[in-house]
C-alpha positions, 0 to 999 in steps of 0.5 A, spaced: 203 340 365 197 344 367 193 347 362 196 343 356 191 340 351 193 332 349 194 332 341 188 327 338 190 326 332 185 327 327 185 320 324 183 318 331 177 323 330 175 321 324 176 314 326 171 314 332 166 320 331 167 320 324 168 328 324 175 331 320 176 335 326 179 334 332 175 341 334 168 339 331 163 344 331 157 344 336 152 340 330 158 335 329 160 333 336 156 326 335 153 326 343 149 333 340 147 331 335 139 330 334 135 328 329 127 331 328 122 327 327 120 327 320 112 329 319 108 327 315 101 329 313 095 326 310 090 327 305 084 324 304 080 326 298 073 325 298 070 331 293 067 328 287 059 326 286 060 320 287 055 320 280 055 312 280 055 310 287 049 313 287 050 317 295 057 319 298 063 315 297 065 319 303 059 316 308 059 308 305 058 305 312 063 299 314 060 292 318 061 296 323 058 303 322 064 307 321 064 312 314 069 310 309 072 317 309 073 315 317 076 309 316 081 313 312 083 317 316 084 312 321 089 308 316 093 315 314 094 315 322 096 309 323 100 310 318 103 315 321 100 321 319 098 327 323 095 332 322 090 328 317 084 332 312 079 330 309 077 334 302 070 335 301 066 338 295 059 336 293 054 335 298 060 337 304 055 340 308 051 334 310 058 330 309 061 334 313 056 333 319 057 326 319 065 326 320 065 330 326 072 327 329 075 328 322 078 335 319 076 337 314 076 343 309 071 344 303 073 345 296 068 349 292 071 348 285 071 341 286 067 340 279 075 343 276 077 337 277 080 332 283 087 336 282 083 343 285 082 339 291 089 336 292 091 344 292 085 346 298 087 340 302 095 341 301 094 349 302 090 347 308 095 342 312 100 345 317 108 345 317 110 338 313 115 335 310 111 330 306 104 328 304 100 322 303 094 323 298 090 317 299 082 317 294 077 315 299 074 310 295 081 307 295 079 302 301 083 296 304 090 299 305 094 296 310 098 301 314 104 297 313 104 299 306 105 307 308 110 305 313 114 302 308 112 307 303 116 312 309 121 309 310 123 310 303 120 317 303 124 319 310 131 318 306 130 324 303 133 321 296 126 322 293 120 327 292 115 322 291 114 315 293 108 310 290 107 303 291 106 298 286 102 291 286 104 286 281 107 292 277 101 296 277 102 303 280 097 304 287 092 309 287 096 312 294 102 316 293 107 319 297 109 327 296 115 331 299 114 338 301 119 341 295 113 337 290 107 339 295 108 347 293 110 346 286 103 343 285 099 348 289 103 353 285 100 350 279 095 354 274 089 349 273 087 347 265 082 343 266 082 336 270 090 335 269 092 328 273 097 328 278 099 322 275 102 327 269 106 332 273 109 327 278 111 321 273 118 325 272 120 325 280 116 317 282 120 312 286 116 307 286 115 301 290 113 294 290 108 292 296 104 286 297 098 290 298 093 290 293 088 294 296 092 299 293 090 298 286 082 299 290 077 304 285 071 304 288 065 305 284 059 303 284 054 299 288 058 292 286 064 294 287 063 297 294 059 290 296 065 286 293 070 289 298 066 292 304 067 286 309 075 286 307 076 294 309 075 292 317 081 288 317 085 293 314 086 297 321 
């Protein structure tokens, strides 16, 4: 009959669409559906002394020339990241002279401590849902490493993410936007770790990265590690 409607019954729906309704609203109907890409932004902090280092960590030159605070952004962007800052303290004018393809942002109360520097850089960042704050000196991360790290992160299950190596949590984390305000919104006291405020909320996740327990130094340190860091990318 013209302008009948033929009954589908609803166990049909459900079966096929997974929808209850044989009239589903327009963000249920399954052919409308879209899913936004998930955005991640990058942090690389780089505003210390560098007291025992004697120069820089931000300026350490790869075999190739590249500066290492260079070299991390470029991980992060591998990764996935975009946008991606660098944080600059002491010395940021001249450092920041000789990073002129990277965003940068100068903290000028980096002697309160790297937290001060993880809220500017936050507070810098456009729109994201989550964040990975990586340490300059943490060298030799495997892009690989932060993918598997947003694929944990992009369930939405978790407000923090870490990878771990051989039980030992790495010095590159993963934070969701819902934690990113609440550490801007902290009152600093002194250099209170971030480890500390995010213990609670961790996932971690083991990894077959150990360049994610990386603390560069001194000298030595740099020299130990610096003809690996190439093959990172």
């Amino acid at each position: 009959m013209s302008g009948s409607h033929q009954h589908i019954p609803v166990e049909h729906w459900k079966a096929v669409y997974g929808i209850n309704h044989p009239y589903p609203a327009p963000s249920q109907v399954p052919w409308k559906a879209h899913k936004r890409e998930f955005v991640h932004a990058g942090l690389v902090t780089a505003a210390g002394a560098s007291s025992r280092m004697g120069s820089p960590k931000a300026l350490l030159r790869l075999p190739d020339g590249t500066p290492l605070a260079q070299h991390q952004t470029d991980v992060l962007k591998r990764g996935g990241c975009s946008p991606v800052m660098v944080v600059l303290g002491s010395e940021a004018e001249r450092i920041a002279k000789e990073l002129r393809t990277c965003d940068t942002v100068i903290n000028a109360q980096w002697r309160a401590g790297r937290l001060t520097s993880i809220q500017c850089g936050l507070k810098a960042l456009d729109r994201f849902d989550g964040c990975f704050i990586m340490p300059v000196d943490a060298v030799g991360m495997k892009p690989e490493t932060l993918r598997a790290v947003r694929e944990i992160a992009e369930t939405g299950e978790h407000d923090v993410v870490r990878p771990t190596h051989d039980g030992k949590p790495g010095y590159l984390v993963w934070i969701s936007r819902t934690i990113a305000e609440k550490v801007m919104a902290i009152q600093v006291d002194g250099d209170t770790p971030l480890n500390e405020i995010l213990a609670s909320h961790t996932k971690t996740l083991p990894v077959d990265d150990p360049a994610i327990l990386h603390n560069i130094n001194t000298p030595e340190d740099w020299e130990k590690v610096r003809g690996e860091v190439s093959d990172s990318l």
